[in-house]
N, C-alpha and C positions, 0 to 999 in steps of 0.2 A: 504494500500500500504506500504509495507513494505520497510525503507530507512536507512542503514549502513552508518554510517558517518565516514570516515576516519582521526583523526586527532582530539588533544583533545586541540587544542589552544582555541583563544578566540570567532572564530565563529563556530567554531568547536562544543563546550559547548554550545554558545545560540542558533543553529538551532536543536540542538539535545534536550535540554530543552523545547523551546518554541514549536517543533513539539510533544516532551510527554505530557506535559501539554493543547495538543489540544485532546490526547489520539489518535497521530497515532502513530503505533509501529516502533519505532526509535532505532537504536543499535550503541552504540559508540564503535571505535575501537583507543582506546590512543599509543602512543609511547611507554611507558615504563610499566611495571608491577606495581609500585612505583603509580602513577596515578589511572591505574585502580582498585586499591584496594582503595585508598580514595575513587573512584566516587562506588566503590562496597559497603561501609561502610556507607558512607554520602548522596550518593545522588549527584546532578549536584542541587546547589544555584542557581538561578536564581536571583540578582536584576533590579527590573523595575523600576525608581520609589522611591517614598519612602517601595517599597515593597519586600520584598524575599518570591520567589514562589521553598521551596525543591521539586525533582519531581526523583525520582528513574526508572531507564531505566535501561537495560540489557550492559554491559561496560566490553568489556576485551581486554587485552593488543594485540599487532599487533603479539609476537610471539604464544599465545597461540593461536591466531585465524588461525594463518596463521598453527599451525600443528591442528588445527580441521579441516580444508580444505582437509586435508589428508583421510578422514571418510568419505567412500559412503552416510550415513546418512544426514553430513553436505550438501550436495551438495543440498539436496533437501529445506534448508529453504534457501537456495542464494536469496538475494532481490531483489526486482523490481530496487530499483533505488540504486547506490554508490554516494556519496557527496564525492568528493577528495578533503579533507582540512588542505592539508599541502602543506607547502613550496616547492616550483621548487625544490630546490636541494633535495632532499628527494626521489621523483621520481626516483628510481634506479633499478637497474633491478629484485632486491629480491620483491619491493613492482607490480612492474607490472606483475610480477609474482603470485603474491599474487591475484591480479583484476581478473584475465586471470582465475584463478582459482575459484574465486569468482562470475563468470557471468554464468549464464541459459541462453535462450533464450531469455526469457524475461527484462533479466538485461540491465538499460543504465550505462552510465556514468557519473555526472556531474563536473565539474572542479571548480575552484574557486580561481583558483591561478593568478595572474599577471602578467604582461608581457608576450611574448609571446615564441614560443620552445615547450612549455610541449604537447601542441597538436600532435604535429607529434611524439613524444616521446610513446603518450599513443597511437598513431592507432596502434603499434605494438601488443598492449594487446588489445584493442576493434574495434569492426567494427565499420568502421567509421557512420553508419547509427542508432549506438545506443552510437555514442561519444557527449556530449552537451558542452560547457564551458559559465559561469557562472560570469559577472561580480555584483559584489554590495557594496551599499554606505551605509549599515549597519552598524555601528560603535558598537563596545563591546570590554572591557576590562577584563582579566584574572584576577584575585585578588589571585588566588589561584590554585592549584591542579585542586578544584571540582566548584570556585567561579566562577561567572562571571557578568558583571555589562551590562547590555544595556543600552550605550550610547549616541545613538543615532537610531531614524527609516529612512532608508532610503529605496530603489531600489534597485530589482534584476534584470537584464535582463538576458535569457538564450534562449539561439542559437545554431545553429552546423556549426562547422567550416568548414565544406563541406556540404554546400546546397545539399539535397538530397531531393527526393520526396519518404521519409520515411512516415511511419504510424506514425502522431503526438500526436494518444489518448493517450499513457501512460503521455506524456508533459501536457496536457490539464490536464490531473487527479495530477498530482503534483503539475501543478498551481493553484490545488484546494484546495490541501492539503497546501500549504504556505499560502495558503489566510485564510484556518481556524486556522492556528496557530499564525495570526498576521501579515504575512508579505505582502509587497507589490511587487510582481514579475509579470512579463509580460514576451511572447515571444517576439523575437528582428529575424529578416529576418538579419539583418546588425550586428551582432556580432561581427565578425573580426574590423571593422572599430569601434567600439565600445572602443575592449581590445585596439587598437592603441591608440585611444585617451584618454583613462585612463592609457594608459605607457609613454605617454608624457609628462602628468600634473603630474605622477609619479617620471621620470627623471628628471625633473626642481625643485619640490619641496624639493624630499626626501636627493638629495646628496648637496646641499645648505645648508639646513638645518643641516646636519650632521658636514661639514664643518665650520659655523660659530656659532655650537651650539645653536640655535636657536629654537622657536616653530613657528609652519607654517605660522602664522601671522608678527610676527616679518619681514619676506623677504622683507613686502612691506614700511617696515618703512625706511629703506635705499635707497640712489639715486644707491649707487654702488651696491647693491645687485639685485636691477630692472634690472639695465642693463646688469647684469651674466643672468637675468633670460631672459630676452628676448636675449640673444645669443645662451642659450643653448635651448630656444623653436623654435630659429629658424634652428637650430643645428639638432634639432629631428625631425622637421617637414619636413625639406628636401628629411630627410631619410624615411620618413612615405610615402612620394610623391613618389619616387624611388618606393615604393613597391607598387603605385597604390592606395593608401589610401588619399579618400579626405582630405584636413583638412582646413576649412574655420576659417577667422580672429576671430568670436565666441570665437572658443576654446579658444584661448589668453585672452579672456575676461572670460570664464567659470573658467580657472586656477586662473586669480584674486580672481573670487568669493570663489573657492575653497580655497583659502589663507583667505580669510576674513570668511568665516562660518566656519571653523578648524583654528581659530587663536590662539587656546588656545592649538593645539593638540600636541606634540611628533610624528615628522615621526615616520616609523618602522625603516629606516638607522640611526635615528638618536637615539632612542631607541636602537636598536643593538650594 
């Protein structure tokens, strides 16, 4: 099954590593030229571990892919599945451009991005019966160009953001292919409610943190930052309610834990 990864950040690099290294054929599409020519030179680093796993995949930059898209030829290796793994703001109309172009028949889509918006952005470019979004508690860190460290194993869940009584075999065959590259992914019926609840524990943690310079764990060591954090979770869950999205007392407690197992971490706000 053949899977295009868009985007050469840091999960971008370990889902695209750790799928070659399982010897499914994986194809990175980086931002810049600069990029693709180190992962063309060197290979995508893998560390696991006390381990580095080099693994050489097929890698070129978004402009030369997007004018081989141009070539009747090109059209015919279009993959089974796209990984969207860049940033919301990214998403603009040259890249949905680029997918639209990029899809067979048989082509999905999967997302990976946060928060929410980008879904209805991308049914412009895909049917929504071959649209997936993708949340995960994967942690990996960028060292470099071509490096990238796995920092932690977590969960993928992937769903489609319009319940459809679509054909779910190509789903089942990539949730095969992630299980033999190492990862732990499952289907999710409840997706939406899902990305809600991880843009929650997002907007509480990340802009706090940015604000008082902080690593995620620190929030809980303050009486006065507790109480920012439960104004602004009661802040977003309001607003989750509005939109019909459960959100039971748990979560409040899951976001604690989420502070206390990433207490050592750098948001990405606050990294930014």
């Amino acid at each position: 099954m053949a899977i295009r990864i868009i985007g050469g950040g840091s999960l971008g690099l370990l889902f695209a590593a750790r799928l070659a290294l399982a010897g499914k054929p994986a194809e990175l599409v980086t931002r810049t030229e600069a990029q693709a020519q180190m992962i063309h030179e060197n290979g995508v680093h893998l560390i696991a571990g006390t381990k580095t796993h080099p693994v050489h995949l097929p890698c070129v930059s978004a402009s030369t892919a997007q004018a081989a898209q141009n070539s009747a030829p090109a059209r015919e290796t279009n993959p089974e599945w796209i990984f969207l793994m860049v940033k919301q703001q990214h998403i603009q109309d040259d890249l949905l451009s680029f997918i639209r172009a990029s899809l067979s028949e048989k082509t999905s889509v999967l997302c990976f991005q946060n928060g929410i918006g980008h879904a209805e952005r991308l049914l412009k470019a895909v049917p929504a019966e071959r649209l997936y979004l993708a949340i995960t508690t994967e942690a990996a860190l960028r060292e470099s160009s071509f490096i990238v460290r796995h920092t932690g194993k977590g969960t993928t869940l992937i769903g489609q953001p319009v319940p459809l009584c679509a054909n779910q075999e190509p789903l089942f065959f990539l949730l095969r292919d992630l299980a033999d590259a190492g990862f732990s992914a499952e289907m999710s019926k409840d997706i939406n409610e899902k990305i809600w609840h991880k843009l929650l524990i997002n907007s509480v943690i990340n802009p706090l943190t940015a604000i008082f310079n902080v690593r995620n764990g620190q929030l809980l060591a303050s009486p006065h930052r507790m109480r920012l954090m439960e104004k602004l979770f009661a802040e977003g869950a309001s607003v989750a309610r509005a939109e019909k999205i459960n959100v039971s007392d748990q979560l409040w407690e899951q976001l604690l834990d989420v502070c206390r197992k990433t207490g050592d971490n750098i948001s990405s706000m606050l990294g930014d």
